[in-house]
N, C-alpha and C positions, 0 to 999 in steps of 0.2 A: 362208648356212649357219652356224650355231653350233658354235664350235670348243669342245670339252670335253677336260680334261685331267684325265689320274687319276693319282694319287700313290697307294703303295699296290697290294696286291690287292683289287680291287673283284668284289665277286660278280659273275657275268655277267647274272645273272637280275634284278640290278637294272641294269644299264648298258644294257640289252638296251628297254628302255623308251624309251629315246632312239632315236627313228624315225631311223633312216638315211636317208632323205631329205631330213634338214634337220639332221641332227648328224653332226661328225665328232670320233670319243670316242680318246683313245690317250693313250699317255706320252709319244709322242714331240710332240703336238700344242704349237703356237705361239700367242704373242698368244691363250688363250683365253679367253670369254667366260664360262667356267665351271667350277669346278674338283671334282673330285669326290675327297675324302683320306681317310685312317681317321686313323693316329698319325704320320704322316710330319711332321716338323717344318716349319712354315713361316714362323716366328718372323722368317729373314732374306731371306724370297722377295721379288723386286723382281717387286709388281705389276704387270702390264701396263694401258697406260691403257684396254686395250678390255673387262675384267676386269670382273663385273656379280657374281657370287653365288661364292660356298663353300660346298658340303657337306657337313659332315663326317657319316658313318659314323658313327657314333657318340653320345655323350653329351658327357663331357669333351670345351673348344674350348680348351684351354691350351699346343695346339699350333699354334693360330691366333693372330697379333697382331688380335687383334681390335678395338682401339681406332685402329691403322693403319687398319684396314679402314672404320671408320665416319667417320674424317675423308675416305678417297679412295670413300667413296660405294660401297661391296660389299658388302653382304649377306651374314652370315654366319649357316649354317643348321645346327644339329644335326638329332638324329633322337630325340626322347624318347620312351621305351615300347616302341621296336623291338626291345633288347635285353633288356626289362624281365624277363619271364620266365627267360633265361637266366642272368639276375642271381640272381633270386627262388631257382634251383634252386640253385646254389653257394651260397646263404645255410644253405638245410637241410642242405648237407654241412658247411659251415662249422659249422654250431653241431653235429651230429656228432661232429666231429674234436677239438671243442674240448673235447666231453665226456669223452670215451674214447677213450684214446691208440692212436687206430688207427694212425696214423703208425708210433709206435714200437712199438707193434707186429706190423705189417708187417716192420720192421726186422730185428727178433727173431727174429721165425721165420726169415727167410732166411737172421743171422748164426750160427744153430744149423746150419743145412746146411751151411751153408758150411764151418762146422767138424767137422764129418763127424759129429753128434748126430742120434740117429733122433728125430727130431722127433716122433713121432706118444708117446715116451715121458716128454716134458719138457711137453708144452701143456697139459697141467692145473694143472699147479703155477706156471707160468710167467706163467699169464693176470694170476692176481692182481696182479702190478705195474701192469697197466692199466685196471682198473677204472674209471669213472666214472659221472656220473649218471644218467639218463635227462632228455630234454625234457621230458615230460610233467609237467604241471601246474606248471611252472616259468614265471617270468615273464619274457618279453623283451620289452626296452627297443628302439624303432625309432626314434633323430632323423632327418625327414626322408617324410614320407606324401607323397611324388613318386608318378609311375610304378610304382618299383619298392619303393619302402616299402609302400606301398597294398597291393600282391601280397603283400609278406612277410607284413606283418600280418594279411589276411584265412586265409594259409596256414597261420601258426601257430596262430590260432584254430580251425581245423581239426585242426591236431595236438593240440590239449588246452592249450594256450600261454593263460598268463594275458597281455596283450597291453596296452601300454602305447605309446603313440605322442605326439611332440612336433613340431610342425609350424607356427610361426608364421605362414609363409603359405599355409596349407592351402587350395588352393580348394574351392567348391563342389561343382562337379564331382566333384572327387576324393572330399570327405567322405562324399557319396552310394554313394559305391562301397565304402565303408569295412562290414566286418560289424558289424554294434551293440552288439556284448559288446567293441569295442575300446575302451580308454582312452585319450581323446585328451588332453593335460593340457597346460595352459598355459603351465607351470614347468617346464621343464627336472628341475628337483631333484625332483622328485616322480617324475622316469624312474627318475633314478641311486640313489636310494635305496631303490627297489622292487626293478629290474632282474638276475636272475640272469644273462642276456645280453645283452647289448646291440649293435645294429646300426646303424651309418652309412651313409644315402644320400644325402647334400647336395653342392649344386656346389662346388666349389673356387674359392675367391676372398679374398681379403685379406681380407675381414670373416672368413673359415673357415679361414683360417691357423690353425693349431697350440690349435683352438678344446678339442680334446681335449689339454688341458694338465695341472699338476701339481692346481690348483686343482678342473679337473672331476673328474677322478681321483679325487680326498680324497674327493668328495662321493658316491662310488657303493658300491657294497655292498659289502662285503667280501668278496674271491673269484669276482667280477664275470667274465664270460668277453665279451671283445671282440673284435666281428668289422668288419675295416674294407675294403669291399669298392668304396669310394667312391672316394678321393684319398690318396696316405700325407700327402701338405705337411698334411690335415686334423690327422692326430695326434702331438704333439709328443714327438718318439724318445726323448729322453731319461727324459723323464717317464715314458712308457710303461716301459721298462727298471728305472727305480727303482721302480714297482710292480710289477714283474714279480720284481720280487728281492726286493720288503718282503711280498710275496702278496697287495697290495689286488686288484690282476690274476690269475690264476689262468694265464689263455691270453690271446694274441693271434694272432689272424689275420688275417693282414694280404695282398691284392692286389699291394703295391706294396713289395716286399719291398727290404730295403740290407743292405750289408754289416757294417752296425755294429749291425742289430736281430740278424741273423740269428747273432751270437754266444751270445745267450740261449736257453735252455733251452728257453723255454716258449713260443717265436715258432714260428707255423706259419705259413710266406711260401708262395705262389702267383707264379704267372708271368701277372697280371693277366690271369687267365682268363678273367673275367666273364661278359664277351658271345664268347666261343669255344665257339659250337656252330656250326654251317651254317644252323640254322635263325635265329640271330639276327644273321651276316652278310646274309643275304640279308635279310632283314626292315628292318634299316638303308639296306642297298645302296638298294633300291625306295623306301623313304621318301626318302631323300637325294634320288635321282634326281629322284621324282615333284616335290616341293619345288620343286626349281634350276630342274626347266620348265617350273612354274606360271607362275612366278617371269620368265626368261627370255620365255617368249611370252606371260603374261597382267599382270604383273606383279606378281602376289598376294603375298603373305608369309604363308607359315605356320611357326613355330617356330624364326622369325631369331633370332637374341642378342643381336643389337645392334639391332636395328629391330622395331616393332610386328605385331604381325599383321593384314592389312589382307588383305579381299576384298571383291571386288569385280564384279558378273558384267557381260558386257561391255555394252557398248552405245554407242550412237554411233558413229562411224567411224574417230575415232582415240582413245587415249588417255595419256596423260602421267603420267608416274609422278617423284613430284620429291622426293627423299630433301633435308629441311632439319634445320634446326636448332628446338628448340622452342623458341620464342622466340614472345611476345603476338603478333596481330594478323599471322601471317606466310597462313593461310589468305586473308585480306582483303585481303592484295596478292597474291595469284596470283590470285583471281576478280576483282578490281580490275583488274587488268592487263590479262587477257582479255576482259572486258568492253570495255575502251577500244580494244583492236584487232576491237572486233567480232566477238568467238568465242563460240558459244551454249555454254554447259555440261549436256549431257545429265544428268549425275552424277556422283558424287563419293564417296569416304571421306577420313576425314584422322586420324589416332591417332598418338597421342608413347608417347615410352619413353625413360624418362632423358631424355638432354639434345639426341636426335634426333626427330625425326619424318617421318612418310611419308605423301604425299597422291597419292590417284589422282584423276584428272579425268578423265571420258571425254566427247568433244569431238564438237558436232555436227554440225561439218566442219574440210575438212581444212585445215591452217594451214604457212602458211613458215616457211620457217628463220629469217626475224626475228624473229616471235612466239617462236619456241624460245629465241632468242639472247636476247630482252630474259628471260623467266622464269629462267634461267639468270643474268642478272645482276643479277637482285633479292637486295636482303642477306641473308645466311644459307641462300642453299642450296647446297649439296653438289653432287647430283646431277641432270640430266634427260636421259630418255631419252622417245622415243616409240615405241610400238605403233601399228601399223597392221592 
């Protein structure tokens, strides 16, 4: 039976997936074989060696050490697009708010009750402090045609949005999905100098550290409204701040709110709402789920971060799943190897990512724990396990 452990609240309706017959899912559970997290830190968790796959819930994995995880051979699995729409929908409020000070005016009306003013005699006069522009036929800027860029953009083209996107690894996939009146542009600086709003969806990573600096800043329109619904580490606070007070920034909004932005005026913080609906819990939850058990009883990968996507439909009577390193010629000694003990090879995938790789063999009989032990001590591999 596979032991699964949740950190976090996990939707039911995705944990619910794991057949009770052969999973046993809890927090209190031990030694698991699989772990299912949303934002629960696991930066200082001592892996357990029976430990095969991580779920994360979500998008962001920066609360996964996930370069630990790739040297002890586990699998670490987001959920991309699960939440995408929910994101999508917070973006069109976000550029809302950013327009027209609904916030504070919100405020306003309540701190006139509150002061004992008939309100219904001041809200004509009063509105004018909060005017601003409309979306319409305004241009937004999207780095980042993922998932949930893709959504934004084909949405804004819908609202009347002149539509500008940057995306150096766009795949194919995704560009097909794209509406035709979007501008995909190859420069960066052809966003920011268009761009009356501009929006961030990219993963957070040391190349995406503090990419939104003093320098991208100089370079975008003047009066720009920014909405960063991605990572705060992406945009550099200070910077932010000194256009927010010189007015190259107009507004920012910001998911990932601190106490040193939110002394500015013109910061509108969230309590990284993003994916905070039921419908984009659940949507995460099932993806997670469905992942970790392909995964666990098939040994597939789909949308690891640290390992390839590899599938594989079964065949033969066992099969070997061997997380290496990529390195020349390591395929040619596992079927080398197997061959010399006599093992037919039904089939096979093998595909690298970075500086790992994952190869499934599916075997067309069943083999000893010698044969396991020598593939295991061939150079460079991490991990084997078998399927039966």
């Amino acid at each position: 039976m596979y032991q699964i452990k949740t950190f976090n609240r996990i939707s039911p309706i995705g944990l619910n997936r794991f057949d009770a017959e052969h999973y046993c899912v809890g927090e209190d559970v031990e030694n698991p074989h699989g772990i299912v997290v949303r934002s629960a830190k696991l930066l200082d968790y001592a892996f357990p060696s029976d430990l095969l796959g991580i779920a994360r819930a979500g998008v962001g994995f920066n609360n996964i050490p996930v370069d630990r995880c790739s040297e002890a051979g586990i699998a670490v699995f987001s959920t991309p697009g699960a939440n995408a729409n929910a994101v999508k929908e917070l973006v069109l409020c976000a550029m809302l708010i950013a327009s027209r000070d609904v916030d504070g005016s919100i405020r306003w009306v309540r701190d006139q009750a509150s002061a004992g003013v008939d309100v219904t005699t001041v809200v004509e006069k009063g509105k004018a402090a909060f005017v601003g522009p409309e979306i319409y036929k305004k241009t937004l800027g999207i780095i980042g045609l993922g998932a949930i860029g893709s959504l934004v953009a084909n949405m804004a083209v819908k609202l009347g949005m002149d539509v500008y996107g940057y995306d150096p690894y766009l795949s194919v996939d995704t560009a097909l999905q794209l509406d035709r009146h979007i501008h995909v542009v190859k420069d960066i600086e052809d966003l920011y100098k268009r761009a009356d709003y501009i929006t961030i969806h990219i993963h957070f990573n040391e190349q995406t550290r503090g990419m939104i600096n003093e320098k991208a800043i100089a370079s975008m329109k003047r009066g720009v409204r920014f909405i960063n619904l991605a990572r705060g580490e992406i945009v550099d606070d200070d910077a932010m701040l000194a256009a927010l007070d010189n007015g190259r920034v107009s507004v920012y909004v910001t998911d990932f709110p601190n106490n040193k932005l939110l002394q500015a005026p013109h910061v509108l913080g969230m309590p990284h709402m993003g994916a905070s609906t039921p419908e984009s819990e659940q949507n995460c939850a099932i993806m997670a789920v469905e992942q970790l058990r392909d995964y666990l009883e098939n040994g597939n990968i789909r949308n690891a971060v640290n390992l390839p996507n590899v599938y594989l439909e079964r065949s033969g009577v066992m099969r070997m799943c061997i997380i290496h390193r990529n390195v020349p010629a390591m395929l040619a000694s596992i079927t080398s190897l197997l061959s010399t003990d006599g093992v037919n090879v039904e089939n096979l995938s093998n595909k690298s990512k970075g500086p790992y790789a994952y190869t499934l063999v599916d075997l067309g009989t069943r083999v000893d724990e010698k044969v396991i032990e020598d593939v295991k001590k061939l150079p460079n591999v991490i991990r084997v396990r078998v399927i039966e």
